[in-house]
C-alpha positions as CSV (number, residue, x, y, z in Angstrom):
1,X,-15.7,-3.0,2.7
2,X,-17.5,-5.8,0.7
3,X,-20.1,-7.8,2.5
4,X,-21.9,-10.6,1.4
5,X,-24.5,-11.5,3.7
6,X,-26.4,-15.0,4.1
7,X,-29.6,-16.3,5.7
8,X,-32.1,-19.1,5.8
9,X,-30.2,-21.9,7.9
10,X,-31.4,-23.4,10.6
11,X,-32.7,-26.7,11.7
12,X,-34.5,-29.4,9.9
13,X,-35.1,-32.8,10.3
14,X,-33.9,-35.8,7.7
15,X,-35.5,-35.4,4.6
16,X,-36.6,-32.1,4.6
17,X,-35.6,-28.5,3.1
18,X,-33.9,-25.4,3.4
19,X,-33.4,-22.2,1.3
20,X,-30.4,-20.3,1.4
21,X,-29.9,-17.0,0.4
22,X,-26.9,-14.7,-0.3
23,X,-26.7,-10.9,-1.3
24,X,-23.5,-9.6,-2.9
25,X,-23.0,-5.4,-3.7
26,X,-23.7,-5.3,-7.2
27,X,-20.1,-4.5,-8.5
28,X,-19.0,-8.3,-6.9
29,X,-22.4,-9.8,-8.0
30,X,-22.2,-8.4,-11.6
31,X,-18.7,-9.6,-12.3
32,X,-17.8,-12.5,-9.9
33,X,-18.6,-16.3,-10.2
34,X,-21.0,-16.7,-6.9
35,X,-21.5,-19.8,-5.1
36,X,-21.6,-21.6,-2.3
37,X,-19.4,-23.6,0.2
38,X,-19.7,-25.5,3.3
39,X,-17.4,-26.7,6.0
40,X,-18.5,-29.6,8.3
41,X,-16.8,-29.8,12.0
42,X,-13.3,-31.4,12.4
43,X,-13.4,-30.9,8.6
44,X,-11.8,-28.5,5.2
45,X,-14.5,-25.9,3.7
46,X,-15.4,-27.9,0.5
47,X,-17.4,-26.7,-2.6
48,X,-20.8,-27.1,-2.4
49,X,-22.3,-25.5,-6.0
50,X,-21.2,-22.5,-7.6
51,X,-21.8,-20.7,-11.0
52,X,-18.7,-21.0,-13.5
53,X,-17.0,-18.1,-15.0
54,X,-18.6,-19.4,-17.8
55,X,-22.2,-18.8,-16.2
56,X,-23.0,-22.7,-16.1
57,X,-23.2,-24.5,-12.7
58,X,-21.3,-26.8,-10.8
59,X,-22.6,-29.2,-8.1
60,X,-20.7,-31.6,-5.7
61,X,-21.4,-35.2,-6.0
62,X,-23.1,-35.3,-2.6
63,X,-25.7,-33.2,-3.5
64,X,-26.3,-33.4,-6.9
65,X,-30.1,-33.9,-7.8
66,X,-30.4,-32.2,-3.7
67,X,-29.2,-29.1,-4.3
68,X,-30.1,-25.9,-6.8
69,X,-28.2,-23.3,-7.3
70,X,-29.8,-19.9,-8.7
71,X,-29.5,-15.9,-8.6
72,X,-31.6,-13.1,-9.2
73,X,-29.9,-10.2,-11.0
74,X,-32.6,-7.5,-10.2
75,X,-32.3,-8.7,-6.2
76,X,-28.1,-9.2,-6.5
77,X,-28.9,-12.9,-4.6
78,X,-27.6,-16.1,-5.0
79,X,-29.7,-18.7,-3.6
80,X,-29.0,-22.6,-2.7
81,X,-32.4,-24.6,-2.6
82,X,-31.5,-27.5,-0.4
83,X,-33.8,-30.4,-0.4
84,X,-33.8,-34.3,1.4
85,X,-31.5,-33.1,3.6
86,X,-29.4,-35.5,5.6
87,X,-27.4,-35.7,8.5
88,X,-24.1,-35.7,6.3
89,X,-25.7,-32.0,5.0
90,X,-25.1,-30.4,8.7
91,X,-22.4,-27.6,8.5
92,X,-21.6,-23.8,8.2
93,X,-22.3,-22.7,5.0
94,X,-20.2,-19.7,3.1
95,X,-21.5,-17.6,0.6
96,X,-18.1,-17.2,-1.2
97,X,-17.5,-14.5,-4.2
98,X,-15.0,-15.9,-6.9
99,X,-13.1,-13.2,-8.7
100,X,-12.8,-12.6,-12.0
101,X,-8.9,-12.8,-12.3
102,X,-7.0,-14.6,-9.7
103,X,-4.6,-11.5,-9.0
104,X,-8.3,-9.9,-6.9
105,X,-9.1,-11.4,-4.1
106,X,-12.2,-13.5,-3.8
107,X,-14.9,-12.5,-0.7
108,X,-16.5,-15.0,2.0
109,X,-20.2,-14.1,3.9
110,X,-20.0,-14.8,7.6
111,X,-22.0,-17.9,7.5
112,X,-24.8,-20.1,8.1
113,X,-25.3,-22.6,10.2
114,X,-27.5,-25.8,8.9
115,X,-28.2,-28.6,11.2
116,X,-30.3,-31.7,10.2
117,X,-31.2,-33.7,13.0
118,X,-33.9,-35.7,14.2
């Protein structure tokens, strides 16, 4: 059974920061594109930033210049530095593994909630 388990939400207030961290088993981590997602209330799971299969990274608009994506081989964790959060910010976020090929299936952590709120 493959796990990948996530941390660090919680609640902050406008404008400030959060660190999200994920840890994969080290034969997902070393061969699938790790990233994270996020899924707002009333609304679809949407990409959030992820590492390419190419190994570069890809933001959403919303957060570009917010958000940083990074891992840590030695560790097997993929992080999302989260900064001037807003309001718009608050959902569950998904640590999701993206497989290699598209016949293997891809993995999902349980999530994390992050709320910003005054």
């Amino acid at each position: 059974q493959v796990q990948l388990v996530e941390s660090g939400g919680g609640l902050v207030q406008p404008g400030g920061s959060l660190r999200l961290s994920c840890v994969a088993p080290r034969s997902v981590f070393s061969i699938y594109a790790m990233g994270w997602y996020r899924q707002a209330p009333g609304k679809q799971r949407e990409l959030v930033a992820t590492f390419t299969r190419d190994d570069r990274t890809n933001y959403t608009d919303s957060v570009k210049g917010r958000f940083t994506i990074s891992r840590d081989s030695a560790k097997l964790t993929v992080d999302l530095q989260m900064n001037n959060l807003k309001s718009e910010d608050t959902a569950v976020y998904y640590c999701y593994a993206d497989p290699p090929i598209a016949s293997v299936r891809g993995y999902w952590g349980q999530g994390t909630q992050v709320t910003v709120s005054s």
